[in-house]
C-alpha positions in Angstrom: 188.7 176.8 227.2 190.6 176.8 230.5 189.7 174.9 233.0 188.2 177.0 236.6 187.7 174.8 239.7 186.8 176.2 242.7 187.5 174.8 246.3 184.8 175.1 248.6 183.8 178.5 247.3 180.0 179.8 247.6 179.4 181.5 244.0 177.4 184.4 243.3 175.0 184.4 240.5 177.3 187.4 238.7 180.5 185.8 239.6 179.8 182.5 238.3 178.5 184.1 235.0 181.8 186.1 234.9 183.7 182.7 235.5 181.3 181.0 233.0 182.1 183.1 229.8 185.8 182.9 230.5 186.4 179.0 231.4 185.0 175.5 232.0 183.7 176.2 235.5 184.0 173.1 237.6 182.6 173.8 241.1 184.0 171.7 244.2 183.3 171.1 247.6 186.0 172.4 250.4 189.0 170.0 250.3 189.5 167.5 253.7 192.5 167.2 253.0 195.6 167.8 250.9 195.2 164.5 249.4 191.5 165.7 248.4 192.8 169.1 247.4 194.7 167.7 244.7 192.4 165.1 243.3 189.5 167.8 243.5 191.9 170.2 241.6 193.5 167.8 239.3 193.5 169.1 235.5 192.7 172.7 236.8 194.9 175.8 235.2 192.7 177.9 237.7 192.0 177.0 241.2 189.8 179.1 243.6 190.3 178.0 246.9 188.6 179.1 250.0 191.8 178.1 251.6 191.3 175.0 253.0 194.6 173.0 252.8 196.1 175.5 250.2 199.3 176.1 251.9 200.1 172.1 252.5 198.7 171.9 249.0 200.8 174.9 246.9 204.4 172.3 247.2 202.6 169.8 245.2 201.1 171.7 242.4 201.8 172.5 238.9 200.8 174.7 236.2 197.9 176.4 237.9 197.2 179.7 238.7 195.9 179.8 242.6 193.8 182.5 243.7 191.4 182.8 247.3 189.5 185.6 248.8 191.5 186.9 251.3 195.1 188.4 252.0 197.2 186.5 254.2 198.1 182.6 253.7 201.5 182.1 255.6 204.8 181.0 254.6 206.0 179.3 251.1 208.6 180.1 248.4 206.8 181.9 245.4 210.1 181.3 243.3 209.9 177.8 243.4 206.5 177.5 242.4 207.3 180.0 239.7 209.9 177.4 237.9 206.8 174.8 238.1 204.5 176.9 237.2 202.5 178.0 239.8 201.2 181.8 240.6 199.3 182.8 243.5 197.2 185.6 243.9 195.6 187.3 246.6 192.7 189.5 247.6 195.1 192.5 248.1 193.6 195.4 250.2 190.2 193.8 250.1 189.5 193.3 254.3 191.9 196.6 254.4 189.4 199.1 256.2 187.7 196.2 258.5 190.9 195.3 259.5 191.8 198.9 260.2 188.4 200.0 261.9 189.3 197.0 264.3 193.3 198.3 264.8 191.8 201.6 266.2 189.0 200.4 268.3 191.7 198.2 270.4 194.1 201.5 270.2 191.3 203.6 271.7 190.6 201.0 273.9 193.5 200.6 275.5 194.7 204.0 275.8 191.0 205.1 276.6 189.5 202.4 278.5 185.8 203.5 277.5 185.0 199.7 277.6 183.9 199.7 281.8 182.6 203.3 281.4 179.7 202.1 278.7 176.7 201.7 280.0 177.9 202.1 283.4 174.7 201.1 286.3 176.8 202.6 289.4 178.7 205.7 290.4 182.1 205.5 290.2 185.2 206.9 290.3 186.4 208.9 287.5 189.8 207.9 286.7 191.9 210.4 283.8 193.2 208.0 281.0 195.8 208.6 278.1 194.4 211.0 274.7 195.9 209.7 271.9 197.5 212.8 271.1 200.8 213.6 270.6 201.5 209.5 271.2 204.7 207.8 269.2 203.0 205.0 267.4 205.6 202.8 265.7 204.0 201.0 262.7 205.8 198.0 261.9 204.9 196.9 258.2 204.1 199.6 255.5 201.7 198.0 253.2 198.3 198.4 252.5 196.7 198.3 256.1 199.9 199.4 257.8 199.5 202.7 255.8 196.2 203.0 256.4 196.2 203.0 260.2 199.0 205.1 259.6 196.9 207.8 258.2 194.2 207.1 260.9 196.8 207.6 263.6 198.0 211.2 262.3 194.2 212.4 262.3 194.2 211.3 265.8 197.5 213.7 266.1 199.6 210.7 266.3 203.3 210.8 265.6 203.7 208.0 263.0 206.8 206.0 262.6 207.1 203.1 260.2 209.5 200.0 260.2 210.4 198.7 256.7 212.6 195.4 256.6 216.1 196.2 257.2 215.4 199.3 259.8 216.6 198.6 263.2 214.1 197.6 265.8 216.2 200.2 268.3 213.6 202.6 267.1 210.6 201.2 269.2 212.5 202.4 272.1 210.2 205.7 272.4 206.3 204.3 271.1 203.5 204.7 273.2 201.8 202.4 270.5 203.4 199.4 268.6 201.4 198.4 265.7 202.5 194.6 264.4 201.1 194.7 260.6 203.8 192.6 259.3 203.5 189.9 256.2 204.4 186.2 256.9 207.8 185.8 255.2 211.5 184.2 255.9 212.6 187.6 257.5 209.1 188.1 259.7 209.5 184.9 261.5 209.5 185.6 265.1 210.5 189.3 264.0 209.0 190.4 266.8 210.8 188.1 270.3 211.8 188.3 273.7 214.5 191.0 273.6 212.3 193.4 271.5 209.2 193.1 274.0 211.7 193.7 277.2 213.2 196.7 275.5 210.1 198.8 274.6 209.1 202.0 276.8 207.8 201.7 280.0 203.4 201.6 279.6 203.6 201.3 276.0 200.9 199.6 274.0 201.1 196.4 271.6 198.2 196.3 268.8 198.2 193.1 266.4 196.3 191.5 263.5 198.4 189.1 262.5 199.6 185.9 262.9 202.0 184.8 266.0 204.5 183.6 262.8 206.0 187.5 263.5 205.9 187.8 267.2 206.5 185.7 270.7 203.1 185.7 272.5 205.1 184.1 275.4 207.3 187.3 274.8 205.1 189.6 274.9 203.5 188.2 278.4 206.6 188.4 280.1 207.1 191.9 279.0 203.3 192.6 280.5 204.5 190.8 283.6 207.1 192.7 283.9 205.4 195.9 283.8 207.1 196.5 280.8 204.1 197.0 278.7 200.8 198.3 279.8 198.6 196.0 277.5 197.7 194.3 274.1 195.2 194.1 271.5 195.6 190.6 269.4 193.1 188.9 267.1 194.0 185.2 266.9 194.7 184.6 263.3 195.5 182.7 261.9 193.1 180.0 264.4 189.4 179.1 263.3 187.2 182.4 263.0 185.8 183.0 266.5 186.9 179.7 268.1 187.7 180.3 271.5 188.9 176.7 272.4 192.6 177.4 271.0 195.7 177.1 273.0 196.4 180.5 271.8 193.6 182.4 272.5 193.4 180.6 275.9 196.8 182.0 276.8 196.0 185.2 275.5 192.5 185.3 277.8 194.6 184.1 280.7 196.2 187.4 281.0 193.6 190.3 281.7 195.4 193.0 280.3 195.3 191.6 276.6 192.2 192.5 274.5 191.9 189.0 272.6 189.3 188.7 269.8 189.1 185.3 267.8 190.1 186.1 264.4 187.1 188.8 263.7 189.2 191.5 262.6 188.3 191.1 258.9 184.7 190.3 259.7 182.0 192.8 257.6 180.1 192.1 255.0 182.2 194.1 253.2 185.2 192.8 253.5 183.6 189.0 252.7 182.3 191.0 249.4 185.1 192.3 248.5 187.6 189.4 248.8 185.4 187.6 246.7 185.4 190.5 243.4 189.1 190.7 244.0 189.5 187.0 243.5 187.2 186.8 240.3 188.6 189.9 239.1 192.5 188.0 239.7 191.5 185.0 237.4 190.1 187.4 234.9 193.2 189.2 234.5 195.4 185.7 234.5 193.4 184.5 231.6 193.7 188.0 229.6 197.6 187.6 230.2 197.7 190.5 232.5 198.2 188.2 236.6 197.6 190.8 239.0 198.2 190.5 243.1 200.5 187.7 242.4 202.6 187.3 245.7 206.1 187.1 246.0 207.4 185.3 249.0 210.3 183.4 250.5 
C-alpha cells in the first residue's frame, strides 16, 4: 500500500479512516525545519502538510504527491517538480466564501464608514458617505474568489471589471474600488507597484487578501499620502494568523486610513472544515489515478 504521512496535521476520526483504508497512514508532528520536513517525510508517496516549511521543502523532494488544507503557498516552478515527480495540490475554493464575506465587509467599510457610527454613546454629526452603487470596481484576478466577489459586487449594483494576465493595467484608471485577488506566480510579482498606485482615480479604494508578493505596500502608502487614494483594506498574509508584531502589519497600522487585519480573512470554521475534506478528498483522487487541484506555477 502507499505510504500517507501527514505533517503536523490534526486528523479527524472520518478522515483518518478514509486515509486508513487507502494507505499506510504515518502521522507526524509539524516540521521545525526543512531539514525535519524531509526526514519526517522520507519514504512518503503522499505528504499532508499543514504547511510548515513546505515551500523551502517542495525543491528538495521527489516522487510525492504534496497536498495541504488551504489555497495559497507562494512561489515555485510546478514544471520542475513535474520532471522529478512531484504534484501539488491545493484546497481550491475551500476558504472561498470566508475570504469573500471579509472582501465586502472592508468594501462596505470603507465606502460606508458604519464602523464609528456602531454603537455610537454621543450625538454627532451626520456626515453623507459613498453607496456602493453605480461604483467601477476593477477586479484584478478572475478565479475562484475573484469571481465571487465579482458576483457580490453586481448585487450591490456595482459595475464589475476584471483584469486577466496580459490586460493592461491603464484600465484602473476609472475604479472607485480596486480588488487585488491575484495568485503568487512569475508574472504577479510586484504586479501591483508604484506607478499603478499613483495613477489610479482620485478617492478610489484598494481592497486586498493576498500576499504583498503582488503589490508595493510602500506603494500604495505613498499613493494614500498623496491623496491619491482614499483608503485600504489589507489582511496580512501571508504573516502568522493574527500576529500583530510584524513589520508589515506595523506599517500598515501606522497609517490610519488602512483597515489592517492579521491574516483572519479565511478564519470560520467553515473554511478550516473545508480545507481539510478538500485535502483528503485530493489524495483520494491521486491514489485512484484521477490528481485533482494540482497547481500549475512558474
Amino acid at each position: 500500500m502507499k505510504q500517507i504521512v501527514t505533517l503536523g496535521i490534526s486528523l479527524k476520526d472520518e478522515h483518518k479512516r478514509r486515509l486508513l483504508a487507502i494507505g499506510e497512514l504515518r502521522i507526524e508532528d509539524s516540521p521545525s525545519s526543512v531539514k525535519d520536513f524531509l526526514s519526517k517525510a522520507k519514504g512518503a508517496d503522499v505528504v499532508y502538510s499543514n504547511g510548515s516549511y513546505l515551500l523551502d521543502s517542495l525543491p528538495k523532494l521527489k516522487k510525492v504527491f504534496v497536498t495541504y488544507p488551504y489555497v495559497e503557498l507562494g512561489v515555485f516552478d510546478s514544471e520542475k517538480l513535474r520532471k522529478k515527480g512531484v504534484l501539488v495540490a491545493n484546497s481550491q475554493g475551500g476558504n472561498r466564501d470566508s475570504i469573500v464575506e471579509w472582501v465586502m465587509y472592508m468594501v462596505l467599510s470603507l465606502f460606508r464608514k458604519f464602523g464609528p457610527q456602531v454603537r455610537a454613546a454621543e450625538n454627532y454629526a451626520v456626515e453623507l458617505q459613498e453607496s456602493l452603487q453605480g461604483k467601477n470596481v476593477l477586479i484584478i484576478g478572475h478565479g475562484s474568489i475573484g469571481s465571487k466577489v465579482g458576483e457580490l459586487c453586481r448585487a450591490f449594483g456595482m459595475v464589475v471589471i476584471f483584469y486577466e494576465r496580459g490586460d493592461d493595467l491603464a484600465i484602473s484608471k476609472n475604479a472607485d474600488l480596486i480588488v487585488n485577488a491575484l495568485n503568487c506566480n512569475s508574472s504577479s510579482k510586484n504586479l501591483l507597484n508604484k506607478k499603478f498606485f499613483m495613477n489610479l482615480k482620485k478617492g478610489s479604494y484598494y481592497v486586498t487578501f493576498v500576499r504583498p508578493y503582488t503589490y508595493d505596500i510602500d506603494a500604495l502608502i505613498a499613493s494614500i499620502d498623496a491623496g491619491i487614494v482614499a483608503g485600504a483594506g489589507i489582511d496580512c498574509d501571508p504573516e502568522k494568523f493574527g500576529d500583530t508584531t510584524n513589520a508589515f502589519y506595523q506599517k500598515a497600522l501606522r497609517n490610519p486610513k488602512i483597515l489592517v487585519t492579521p491574516h483572519i480573512a479565511f478564519s470560520t470554521k467553515q473554511a478550516v472544515a473545508n480545507g481539510a475534506e478538500i485535502a483528503v478528498q485530493n489524495i483520494e483522487s491521486f491514489l485512484k489515478g484521477k490528481p485533482q487541484n494540482i497547481l500549475k506555477k512558474k
